[in-house]
C-alpha positions in Angstrom: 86.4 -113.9 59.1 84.4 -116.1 61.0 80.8 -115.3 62.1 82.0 -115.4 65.9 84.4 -112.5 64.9 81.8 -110.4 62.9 79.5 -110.7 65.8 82.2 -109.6 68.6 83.2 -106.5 66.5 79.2 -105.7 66.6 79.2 -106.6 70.0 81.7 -104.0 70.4 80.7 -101.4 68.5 77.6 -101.3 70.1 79.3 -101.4 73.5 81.3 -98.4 73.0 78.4 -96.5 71.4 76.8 -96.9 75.6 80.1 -96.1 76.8 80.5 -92.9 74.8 76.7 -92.0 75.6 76.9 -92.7 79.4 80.1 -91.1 80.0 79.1 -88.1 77.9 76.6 -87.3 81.4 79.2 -88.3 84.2 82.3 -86.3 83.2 83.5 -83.5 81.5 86.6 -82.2 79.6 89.9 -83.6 79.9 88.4 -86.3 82.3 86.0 -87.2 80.0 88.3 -87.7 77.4 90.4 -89.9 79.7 88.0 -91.9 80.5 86.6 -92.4 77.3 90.3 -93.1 76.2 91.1 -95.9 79.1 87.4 -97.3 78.3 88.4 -97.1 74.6 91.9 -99.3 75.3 90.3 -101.7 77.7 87.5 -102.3 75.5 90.0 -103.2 72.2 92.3 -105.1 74.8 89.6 -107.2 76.3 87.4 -108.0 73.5 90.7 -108.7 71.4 91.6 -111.1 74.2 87.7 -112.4 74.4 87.8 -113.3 71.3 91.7 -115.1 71.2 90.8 -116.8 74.4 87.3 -118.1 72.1 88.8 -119.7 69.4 92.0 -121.1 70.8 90.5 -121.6 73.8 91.7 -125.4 74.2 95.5 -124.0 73.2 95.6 -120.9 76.1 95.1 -119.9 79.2 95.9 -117.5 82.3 95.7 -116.7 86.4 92.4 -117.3 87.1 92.0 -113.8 88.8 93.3 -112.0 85.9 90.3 -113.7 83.4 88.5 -112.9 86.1 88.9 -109.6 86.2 88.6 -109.1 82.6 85.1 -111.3 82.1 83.5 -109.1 84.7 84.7 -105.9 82.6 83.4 -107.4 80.3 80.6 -108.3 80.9 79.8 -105.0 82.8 79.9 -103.4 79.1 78.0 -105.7 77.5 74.8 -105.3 80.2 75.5 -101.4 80.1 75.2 -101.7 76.5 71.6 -103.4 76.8 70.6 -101.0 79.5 71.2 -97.7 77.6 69.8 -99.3 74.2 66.8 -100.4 75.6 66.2 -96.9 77.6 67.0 -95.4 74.5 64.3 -97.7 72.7 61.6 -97.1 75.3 62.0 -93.3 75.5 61.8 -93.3 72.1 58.8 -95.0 71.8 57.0 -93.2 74.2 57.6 -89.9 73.3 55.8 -91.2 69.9 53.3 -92.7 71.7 52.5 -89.6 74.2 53.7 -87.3 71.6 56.1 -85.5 73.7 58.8 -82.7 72.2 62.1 -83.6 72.7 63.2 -81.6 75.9 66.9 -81.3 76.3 66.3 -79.7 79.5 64.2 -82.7 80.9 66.2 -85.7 79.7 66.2 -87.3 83.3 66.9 -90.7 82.1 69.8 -89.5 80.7 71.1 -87.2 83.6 70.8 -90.2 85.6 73.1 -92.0 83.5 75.3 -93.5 86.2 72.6 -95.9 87.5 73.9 -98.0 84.2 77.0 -98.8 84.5 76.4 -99.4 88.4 74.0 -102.0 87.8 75.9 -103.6 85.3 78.7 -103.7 87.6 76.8 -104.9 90.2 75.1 -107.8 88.0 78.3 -108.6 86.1 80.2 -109.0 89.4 77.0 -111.0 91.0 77.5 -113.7 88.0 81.1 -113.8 87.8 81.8 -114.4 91.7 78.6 -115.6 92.8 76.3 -117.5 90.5 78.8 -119.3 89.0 79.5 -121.4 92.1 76.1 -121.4 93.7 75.1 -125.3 92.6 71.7 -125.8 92.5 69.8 -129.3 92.5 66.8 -130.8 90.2 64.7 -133.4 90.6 63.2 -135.5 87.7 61.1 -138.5 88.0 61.1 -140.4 84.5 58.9 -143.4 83.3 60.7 -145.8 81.4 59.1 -149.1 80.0 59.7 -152.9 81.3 61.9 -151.4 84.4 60.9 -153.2 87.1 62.6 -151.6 89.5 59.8 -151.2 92.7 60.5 -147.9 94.2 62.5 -146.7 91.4 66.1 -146.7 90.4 67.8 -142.9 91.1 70.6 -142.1 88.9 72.8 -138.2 88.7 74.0 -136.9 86.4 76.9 -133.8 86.4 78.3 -132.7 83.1 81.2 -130.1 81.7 83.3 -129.3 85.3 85.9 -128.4 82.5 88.5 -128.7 85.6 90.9 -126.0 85.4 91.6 -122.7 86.8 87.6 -121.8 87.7 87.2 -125.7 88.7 90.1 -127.3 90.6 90.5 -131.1 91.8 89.0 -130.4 95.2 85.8 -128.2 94.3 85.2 -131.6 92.1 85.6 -133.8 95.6 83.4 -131.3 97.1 80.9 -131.7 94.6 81.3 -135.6 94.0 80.7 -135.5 97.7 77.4 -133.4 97.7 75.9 -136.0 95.4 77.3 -139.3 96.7 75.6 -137.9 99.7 72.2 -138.4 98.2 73.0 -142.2 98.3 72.1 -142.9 94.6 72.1 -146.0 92.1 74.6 -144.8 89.9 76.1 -141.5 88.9 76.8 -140.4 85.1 79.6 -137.7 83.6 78.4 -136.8 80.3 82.1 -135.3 79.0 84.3 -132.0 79.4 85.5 -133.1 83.3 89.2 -133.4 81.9 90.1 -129.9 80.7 93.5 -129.4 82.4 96.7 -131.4 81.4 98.0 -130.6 85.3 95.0 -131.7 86.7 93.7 -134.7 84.9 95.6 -137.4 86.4 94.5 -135.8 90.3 90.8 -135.8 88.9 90.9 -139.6 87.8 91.8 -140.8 91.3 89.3 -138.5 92.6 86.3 -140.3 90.2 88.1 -143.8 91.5 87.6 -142.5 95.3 83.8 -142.1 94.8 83.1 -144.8 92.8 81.9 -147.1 95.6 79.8 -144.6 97.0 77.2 -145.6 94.4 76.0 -149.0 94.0 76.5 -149.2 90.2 78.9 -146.9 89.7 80.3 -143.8 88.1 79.5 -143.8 84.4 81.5 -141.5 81.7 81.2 -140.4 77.9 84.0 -138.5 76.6 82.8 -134.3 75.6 85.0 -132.7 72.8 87.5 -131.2 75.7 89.0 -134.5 76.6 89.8 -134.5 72.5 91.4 -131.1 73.1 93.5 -132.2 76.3 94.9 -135.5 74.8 92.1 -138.3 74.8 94.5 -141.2 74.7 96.4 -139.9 78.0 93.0 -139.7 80.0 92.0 -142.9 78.9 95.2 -144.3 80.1 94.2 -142.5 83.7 90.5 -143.9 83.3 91.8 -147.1 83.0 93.5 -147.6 86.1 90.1 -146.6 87.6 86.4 -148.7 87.9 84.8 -146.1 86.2 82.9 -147.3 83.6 83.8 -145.4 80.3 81.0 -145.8 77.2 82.8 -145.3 73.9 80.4 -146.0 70.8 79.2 -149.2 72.9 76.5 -150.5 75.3 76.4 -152.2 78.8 74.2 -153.5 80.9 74.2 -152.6 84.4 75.1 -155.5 86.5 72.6 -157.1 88.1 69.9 -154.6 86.8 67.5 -154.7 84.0 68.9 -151.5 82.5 71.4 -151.0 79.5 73.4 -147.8 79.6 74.8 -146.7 76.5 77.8 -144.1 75.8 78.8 -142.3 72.1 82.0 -140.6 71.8 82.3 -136.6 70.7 82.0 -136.4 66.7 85.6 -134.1 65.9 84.8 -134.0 62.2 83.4 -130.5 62.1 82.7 -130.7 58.0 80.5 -134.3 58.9 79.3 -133.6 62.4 76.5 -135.2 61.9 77.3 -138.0 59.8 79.7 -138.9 62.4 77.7 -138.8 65.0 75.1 -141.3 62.9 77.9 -143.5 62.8 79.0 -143.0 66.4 75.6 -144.4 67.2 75.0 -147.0 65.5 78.3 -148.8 66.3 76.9 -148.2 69.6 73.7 -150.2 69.7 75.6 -152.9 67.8 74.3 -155.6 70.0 72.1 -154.3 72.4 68.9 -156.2 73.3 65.2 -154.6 71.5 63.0 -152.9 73.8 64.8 -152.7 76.8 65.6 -150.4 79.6 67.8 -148.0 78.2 69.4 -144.3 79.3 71.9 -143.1 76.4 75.1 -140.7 77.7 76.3 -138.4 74.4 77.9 -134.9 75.3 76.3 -133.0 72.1 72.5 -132.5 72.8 71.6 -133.7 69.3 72.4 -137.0 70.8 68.9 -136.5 72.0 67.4 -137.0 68.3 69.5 -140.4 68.2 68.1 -141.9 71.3 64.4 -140.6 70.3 65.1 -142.6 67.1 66.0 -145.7 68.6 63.3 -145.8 71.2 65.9 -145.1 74.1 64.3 -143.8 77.3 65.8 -141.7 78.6 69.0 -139.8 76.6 71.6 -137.3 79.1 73.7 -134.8 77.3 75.6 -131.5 78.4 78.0 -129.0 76.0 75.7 -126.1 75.8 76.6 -124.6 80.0 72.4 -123.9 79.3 74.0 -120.9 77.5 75.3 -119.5 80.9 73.0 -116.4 80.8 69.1 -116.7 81.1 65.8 -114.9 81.4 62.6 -116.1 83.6 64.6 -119.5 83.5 65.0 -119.3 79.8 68.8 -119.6 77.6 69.0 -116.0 76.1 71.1 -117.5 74.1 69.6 -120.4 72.8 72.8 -121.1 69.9 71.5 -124.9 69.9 68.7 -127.0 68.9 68.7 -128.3 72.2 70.1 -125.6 74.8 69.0 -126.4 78.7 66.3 -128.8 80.6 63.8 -131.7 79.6 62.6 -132.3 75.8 60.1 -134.8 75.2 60.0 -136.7 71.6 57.4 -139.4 71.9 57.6 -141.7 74.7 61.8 -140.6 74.6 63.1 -137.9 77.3 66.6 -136.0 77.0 67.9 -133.9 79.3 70.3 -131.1 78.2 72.6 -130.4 81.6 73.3 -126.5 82.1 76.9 -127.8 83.1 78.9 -127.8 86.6 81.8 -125.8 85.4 82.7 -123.4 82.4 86.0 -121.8 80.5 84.1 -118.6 80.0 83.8 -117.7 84.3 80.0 -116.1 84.3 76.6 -117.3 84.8 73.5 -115.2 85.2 70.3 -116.6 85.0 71.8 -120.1 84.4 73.5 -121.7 87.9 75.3 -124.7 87.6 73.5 -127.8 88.8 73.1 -131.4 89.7 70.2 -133.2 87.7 68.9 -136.2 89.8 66.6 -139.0 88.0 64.6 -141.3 89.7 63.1 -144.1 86.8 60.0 -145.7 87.3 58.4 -148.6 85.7 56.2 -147.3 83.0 
């Protein structure tokens, strides 16, 4: 049993713990055991098919309004959940704190029990139909040495569209249109765009269509779903475009005094990191000392690689920020690297929160467009 299972069966334990407390205050004898008995069945079908749709997540999928439907249920528990154990937490610290006798008669909070599940409803649908699509744009100003480029050269980056049923072929033209519309240098994809065998072809000619709307190009790395949607059929459909895909090698932006350089997705769980050494150095094989240089690696350790070889500026993605955050914060930060800037030396990564997602919820953690402009040092 893996520790993604063992964590889901807590994860729902705990969740129907709230729902048999809550429900407890909102209904009453053969209602309440209906209700508890459809919450009971949902909760056993959806985090059965949560935690399916997690691991073989690159082997399944469904309608879009169906997984949907579920996430927001979801979801909805999960907050509940956090609501009535942190109530629960609170009361029972005060009461210590006050020294206050329990009062059955007085137990507003949990009288009042519906306001839980409401605003968990309320929040889970807010991040599953709204904040999940509401794109939101940063701006980044980096100094990189020996540039030379006057005013600056500006450079976006988009990462993990995972195009499929939450991302289709013309949200990506929409959004490939919102940042061509910046008129930039160049544009990077730092991996998971391809994540639907149906849709992959459509979405290369879309990437060929906005290529010329940025002087330099449209630059790609490959993210571990291209791996999971057959990586040597969507470099056949890259290569009848001009986008310029970086696998374990480095090139130098035509014209410019900036080297760009791409590392594939390390598959070998058991020597992730050995891999990704390797990945790395076959990368840098021949690239010039000391110059201009922005590294594109889907896995945010990538960042420790550029750092190491003096690389300015190092763009990765994978993490979706977590997809739920706090005061602008991952509340799950699962990663050494999870969302925004990090600064190692005179080296800057950037860790995208991601465009798209398989798991349809964000809170806290909007998809985004990260715009750099690189100035001469």
């Amino acid at each position: 049993m893996t520790w993604f299972t063992i964590i889901m069966i807590g994860i729902a334990a705990a969740t129907l713990f709230a729902l048999l407390f809550t429900t407890r205050y909102l209904f009453a004898g053969r209602t309440l055991r209906r209700v508890r008995i459809f919450m009971l069945l949902f909760d056993i079908f959806g985090m059965g098919w949560f935690i399916v749709r997690a691991t073989l997540y690159h082997l399944i999928s469904g309608p879009a309004l169906v997984i949907e439907t579920i996430i927001i249920g979801f979801m909805t528990q999960i907050i509940c959940t956090a609501f009535v154990l942190l109530a629960i937490v609170l009361r029972f610290c005060w009461r210590r704190m006050m020294a206050v006798p329990v009062d059955e008669s007085r137990r507003r909070l949990l009288v009042h029990a519906s306001v839980y599940p409401a605003a968990a409803l309320g929040l889970s649908l807010y991040g599953g139909l709204w904040e999940r699509q509401a794109v939101v744009e940063r701006d980044f100003t980096i100094p990189v040495k020996g540039l030379g480029a006057g005013d600056g050269y500006r450079l976006a980056q988009i990462s993990d569209v995972h195009l499929g049923g939450f991302f289709s072929v013309a949200e990506l033209d929409t959004l490939l249109s919102k940042v061509a519309a910046q008129r930039l240098d160049l544009l990077v994809v730092t991996g998971d765009l391809f994540d639907d065998v149906t849709q992959n072809e459509e979405a290369a000619k879309i990437l060929e269509k906005y290529v010329d709307a940025f002087p330099d190009g449209i630059w790609f790395c490959f993210g571990n779903h291209e791996h999971f949607r057959g990586i040597r059929t969507i470099r056949q459909y890259l290569a009848r475009t001009h986008v310029q895909v970086l696998v374990n090698e480095n090139r130098q932006v035509p014209g410019k005094n900036l080297w760009l350089v791409g590392v594939d997705y390390p598959m070998d769980r058991e020597h992730f990191a050995l891999q990704r050494k390797a990945y790395m150095k076959e990368a840098c094989e021949g690239l010039p000392e000391h110059v201009p240089t922005v590294l594109l690696g889907h896995h945010p350790e990538c960042i420790d690689d550029g750092a190491e070889q003096g690389i300015a500026l190092t763009l990765t993605g994978h993490t979706h920020g977590s997809q739920i955050g706090l005061f602008g914060k991952p509340l799950f930060p699962v990663f050494k690297y999870t969302r925004g800037m990090v600064k190692i030396g005179d080296s800057y990564g950037y860790v995208h929160s991601g465009n798209g997602s398989w798991f349809p919820f964000r809170l806290g953690c909007p998809p985004e467009i990260a715009y750099f402009t690189l100035k001469n040092a």
